[in-house]
N, C-alpha and C positions, 0 to 999 in steps of 0.2 A: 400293370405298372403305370404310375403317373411321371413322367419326366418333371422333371424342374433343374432351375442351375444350383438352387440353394436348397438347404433345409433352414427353417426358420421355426421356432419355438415363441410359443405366444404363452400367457397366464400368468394368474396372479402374484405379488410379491410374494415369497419364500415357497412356490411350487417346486422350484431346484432348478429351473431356467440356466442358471451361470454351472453350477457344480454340473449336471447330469449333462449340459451344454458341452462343455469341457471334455469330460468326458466321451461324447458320442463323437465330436472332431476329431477326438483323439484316435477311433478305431475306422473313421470311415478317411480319413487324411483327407480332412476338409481346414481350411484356415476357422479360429475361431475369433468369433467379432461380437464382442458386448454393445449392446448400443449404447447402453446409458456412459458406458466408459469412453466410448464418441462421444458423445454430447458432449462431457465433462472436458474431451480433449480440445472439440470445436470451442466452446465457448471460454473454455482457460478459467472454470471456475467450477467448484464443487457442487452438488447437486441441491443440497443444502440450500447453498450461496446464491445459485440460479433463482430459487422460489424466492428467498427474501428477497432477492430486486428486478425479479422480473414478474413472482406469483407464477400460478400454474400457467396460465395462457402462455407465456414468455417461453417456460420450460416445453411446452406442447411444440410453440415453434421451431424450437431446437430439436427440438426429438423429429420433427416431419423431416427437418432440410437433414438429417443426419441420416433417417432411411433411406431416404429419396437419394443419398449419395451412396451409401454400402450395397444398396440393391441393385445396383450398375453391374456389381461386380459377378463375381459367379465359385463355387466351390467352398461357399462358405457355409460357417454354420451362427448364426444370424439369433442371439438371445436379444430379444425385445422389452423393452419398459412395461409394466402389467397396463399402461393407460393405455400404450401405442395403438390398440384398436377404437379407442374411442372417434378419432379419426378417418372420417370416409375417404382421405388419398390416401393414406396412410395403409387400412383394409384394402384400398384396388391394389397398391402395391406391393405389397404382402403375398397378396395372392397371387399377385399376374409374376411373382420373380422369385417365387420357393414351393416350396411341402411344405406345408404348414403342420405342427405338431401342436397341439394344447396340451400343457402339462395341467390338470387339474390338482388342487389342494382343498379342501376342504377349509372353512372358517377358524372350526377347531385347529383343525393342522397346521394354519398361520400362525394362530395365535400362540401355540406350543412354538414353531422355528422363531418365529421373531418375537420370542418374548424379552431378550435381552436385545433389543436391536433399538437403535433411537437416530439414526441415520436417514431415517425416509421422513419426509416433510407430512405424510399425508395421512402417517400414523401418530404425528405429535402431539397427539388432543389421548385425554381420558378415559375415554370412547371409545378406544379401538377396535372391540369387539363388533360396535354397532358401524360403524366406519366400513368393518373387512365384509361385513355383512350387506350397505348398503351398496357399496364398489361391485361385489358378486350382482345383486340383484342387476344391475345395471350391463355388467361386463361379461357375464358368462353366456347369455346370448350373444353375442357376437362373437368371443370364443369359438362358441361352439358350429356358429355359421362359416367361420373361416378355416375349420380346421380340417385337414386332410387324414386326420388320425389324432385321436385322444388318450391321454392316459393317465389312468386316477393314480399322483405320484403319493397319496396316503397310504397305498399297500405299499409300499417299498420303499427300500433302502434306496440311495442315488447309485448304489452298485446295481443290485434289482432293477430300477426303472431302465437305468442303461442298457444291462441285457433285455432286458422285454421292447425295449424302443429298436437294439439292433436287430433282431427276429422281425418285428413287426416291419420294420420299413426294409428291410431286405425283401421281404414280399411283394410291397407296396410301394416305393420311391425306387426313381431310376436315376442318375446323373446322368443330366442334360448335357450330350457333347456340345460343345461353341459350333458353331454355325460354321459349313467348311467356305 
């Protein structure tokens, strides 16, 4: 068993992070806490809206001070931004305040969930296919260095990945009692 106070979900956009998130809170009654819906709430402007006037760096900084405040907390279930690891406080924190879970999706399997999606900044170029492509090359090593347990969410439904994530971390993750 690995204690921790959190579960925390790491991976790419449209791995099912938020739905399968939602989801696992729901059976382990944990709170659940989007971070990008932090940011969006800290900074009082869409995510969108972020990148046009601050660019990524600006969004980056809002995503740090937004972990760095939820991960205080404890009993939650912690979906993260697909960049959030990019970030070396970001990775110590992550790790040193959850279970870390990587939902993997494959390139194809992006491009199929968000192919009607025009909401993310990072996918608004032509390109996307080369784009999900070069983010993975870049991302999935760290992923994969941070995670306490993996799971390819391209075999499954968000019903599916849900049950296989409660089996697996009933094994494997303990909730950290608060310090007496």
């Amino acid at each position: 068993m690995n204690p921790a106070p959190n579960l925390i979900l790491i991976g790419p956009m449209g791995a099912g992070k938020t739905c399968i998130g939602r989801r696992l809170a729901e059976r382990f009654t944990l709170d659940f806490v989007d971070a990008d819906q932090a940011i969006v709430d800290a900074a009082g402007a869409s995510i969108p809206a972020i990148f046009e006037h601050s660019g990524e760096a600006g969004f980056r900084q809002y995503e740090r001070q937004a972990l760095q405040t939820l991960l205080r907390g404890r009993n939650q279930l912690v979906s993260t931004g697909g960049g959030a690891v990019l970030d070396p406080d970001n990775r110590a924190i992550i790790a040193g305040r959850g279970f870390v879970v990587y939902l993997r999706v494959s390139v194809a399997g992006q491009l199929e969930r968000l192919a009607r999606d025009r909401t993310r900044p990072l996918l608004q170029r032509p390109d996307r296919k080369q784009v999900l492509h070069d983010m993975a090359a870049l991302r999935d090593p760290l992923y994969r260095a941070l995670a306490d347990l993996t799971l390819d969410t391209d075999l499954y439904t968000p019903a599916e990945a849900t049950a296989q994530l409660v089996l697996r971390l009933a094994a494997q993750w303990q909730r950290q009692d608060p310090p007496a």
